[in-house]
C-alpha positions as CSV (number, residue, x, y, z in Angstrom):
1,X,-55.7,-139.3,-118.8
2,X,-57.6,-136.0,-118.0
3,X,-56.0,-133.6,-116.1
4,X,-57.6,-132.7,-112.9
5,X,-57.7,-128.9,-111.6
6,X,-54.7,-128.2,-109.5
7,X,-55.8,-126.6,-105.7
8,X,-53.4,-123.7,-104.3
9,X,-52.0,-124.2,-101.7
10,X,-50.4,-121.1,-100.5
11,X,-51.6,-117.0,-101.9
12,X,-50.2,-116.3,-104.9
13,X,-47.1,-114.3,-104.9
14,X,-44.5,-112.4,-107.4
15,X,-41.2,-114.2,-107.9
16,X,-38.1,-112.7,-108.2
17,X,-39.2,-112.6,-112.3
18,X,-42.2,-111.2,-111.6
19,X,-44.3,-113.8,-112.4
20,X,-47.7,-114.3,-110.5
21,X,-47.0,-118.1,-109.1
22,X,-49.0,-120.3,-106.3
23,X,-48.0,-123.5,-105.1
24,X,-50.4,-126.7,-105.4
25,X,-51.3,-128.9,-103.9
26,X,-49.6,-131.3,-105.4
27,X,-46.5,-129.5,-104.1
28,X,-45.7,-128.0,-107.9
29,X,-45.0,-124.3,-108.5
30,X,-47.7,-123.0,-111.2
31,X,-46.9,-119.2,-113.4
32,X,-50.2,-117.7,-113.7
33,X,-48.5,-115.4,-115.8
34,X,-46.6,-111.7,-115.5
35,X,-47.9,-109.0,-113.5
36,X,-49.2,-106.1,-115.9
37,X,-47.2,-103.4,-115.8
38,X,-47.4,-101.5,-112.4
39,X,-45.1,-99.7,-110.1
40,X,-44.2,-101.3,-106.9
41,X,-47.2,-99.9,-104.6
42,X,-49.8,-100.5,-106.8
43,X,-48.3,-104.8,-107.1
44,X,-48.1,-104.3,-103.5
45,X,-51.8,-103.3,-103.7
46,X,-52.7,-106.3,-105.6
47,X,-51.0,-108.6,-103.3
48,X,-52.3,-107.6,-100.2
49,X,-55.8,-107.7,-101.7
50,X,-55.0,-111.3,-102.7
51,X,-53.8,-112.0,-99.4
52,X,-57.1,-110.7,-97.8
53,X,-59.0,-113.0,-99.9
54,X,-57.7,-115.9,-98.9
55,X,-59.9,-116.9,-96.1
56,X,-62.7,-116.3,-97.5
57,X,-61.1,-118.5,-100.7
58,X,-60.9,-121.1,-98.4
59,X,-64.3,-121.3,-97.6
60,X,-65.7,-120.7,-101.3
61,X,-63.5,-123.9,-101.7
62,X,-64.7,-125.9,-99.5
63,X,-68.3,-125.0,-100.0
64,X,-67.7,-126.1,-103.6
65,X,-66.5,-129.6,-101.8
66,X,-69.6,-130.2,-100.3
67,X,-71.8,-129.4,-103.4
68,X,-69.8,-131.8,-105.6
69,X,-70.0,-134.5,-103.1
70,X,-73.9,-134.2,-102.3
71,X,-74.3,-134.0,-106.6
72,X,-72.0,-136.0,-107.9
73,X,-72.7,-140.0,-108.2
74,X,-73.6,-142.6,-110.9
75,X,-76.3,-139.6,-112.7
76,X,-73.4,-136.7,-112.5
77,X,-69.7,-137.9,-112.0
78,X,-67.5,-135.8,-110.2
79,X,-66.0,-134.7,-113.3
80,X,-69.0,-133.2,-114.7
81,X,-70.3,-132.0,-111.8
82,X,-67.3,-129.8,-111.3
83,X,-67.7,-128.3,-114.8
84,X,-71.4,-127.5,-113.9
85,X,-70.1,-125.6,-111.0
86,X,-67.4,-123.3,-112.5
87,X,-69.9,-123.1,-115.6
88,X,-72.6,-121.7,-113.7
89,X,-70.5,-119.4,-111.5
90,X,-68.5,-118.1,-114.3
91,X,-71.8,-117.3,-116.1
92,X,-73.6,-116.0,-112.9
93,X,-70.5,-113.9,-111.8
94,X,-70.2,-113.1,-115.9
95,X,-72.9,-110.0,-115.4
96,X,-70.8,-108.3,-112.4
97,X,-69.6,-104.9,-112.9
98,X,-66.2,-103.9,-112.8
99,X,-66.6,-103.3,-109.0
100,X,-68.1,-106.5,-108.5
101,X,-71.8,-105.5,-107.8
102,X,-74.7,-107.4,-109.7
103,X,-75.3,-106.2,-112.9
C-alpha cells in the first residue's frame, strides 16, 4: 500500500531530546530530525519564526486542497496530482535566494 503524506497538526516543536517533532494528523508524533547546533536564543529564534508561519501554512494548505480537487479525476488521480504540485513548487521555489527572494 503507498503511503500517503502525513498533515501536521500542531507547529513543530523541540522535545525534551531536542528533536524537531509535529504531531499529525493521524494523531502520531513525527522526528523531523535534531536541531543543528544552536544556543538557546537562536532555537528560540527558529521556533518563533515557525510559529509565525503557521497561519499562513494553513492557508498554503488549503489552497493546495482546492487545486488537487478541481485537477484531480479519471485523467490525473489524486496521487499524481499531488506529486505535480510539490514537483512544481519545489522546482519554482528551487531558484529562491537564501533570503527567499526570486532568483
Amino acid at each position: 500500500m503507498e503511503e500517503q503524506p502525513i498533515t501536521p497538526h500542531a507547529v513543530p516543536i523541540i522535545d525534551a531530546d531536542g528533536n524537531l517533532t509535529y504531531i499529525g494528523d493521524d494523531g502520531r508524533r513525527y522526528v523531523v530530525g535534531p536541531m543543528p547546533e544552536a544556543d538557546e536564543s537562536s532555537v528560540d529564534r527558529v521556533m518563533e519564526l515557525l510559529r509565525s508561519g503557521n497561519v499562513l501554512f494553513s492557508q498554503i494548505e488549503d489552497l493546495s486542497r482546492r487545486w488537487l480537487e478541481q485537477v484531480s479525476g479519471p485523467e490525473l488521480d489524486r496521487r499524481a496530482a499531488l506529486v505535480l504540485l510539490l514537483t512544481t513548487l519545489e522546482t519554482a521555489l528551487e531558484g529562491d535566494d537564501d533570503d527567499g527572494a526570486p532568483a
